[in-house]
C-alpha angles and dihedrals in degrees: 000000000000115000099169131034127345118196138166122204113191126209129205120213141199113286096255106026120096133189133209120234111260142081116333125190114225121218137203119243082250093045107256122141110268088180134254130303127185107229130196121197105249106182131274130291118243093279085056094251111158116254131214125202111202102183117198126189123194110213113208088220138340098208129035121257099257111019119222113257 
């Protein structure tokens, strides 16, 4: 469950091209790692171009505080 902030960022991809769903890793103009993204195919734009949904969630925290013993 997300507590904290939920956000979608959507990519746009080349006409003819397709990707899988899965983790992509995301590169810098010069080539340097950006880090990974999971991607689901989300449809096409109106020029038919394919799109891509990355959802992120950021948890406010994944343990608790003081962890029972």
């Amino acid at each position: 469950m997300c507590i904290r902030d939920r956000f979608r960022l959507v990519f746009s991809g080349d006409e003819g091209f397709a990707l899988n769903e899965g983790t992509w890793r995301l590169v810098t103009a010069d080539g340097r790692r950006a880090g990974d993204v999971f991607l689901v195919p989300a449809g096409s734009n109106a020029a038919g171009a394919p799109l891509y949904r990355a959802d992120f969630c950021l948890l406010a925290s994944l343990a608790p505080a003081n962890p029972p013993r």
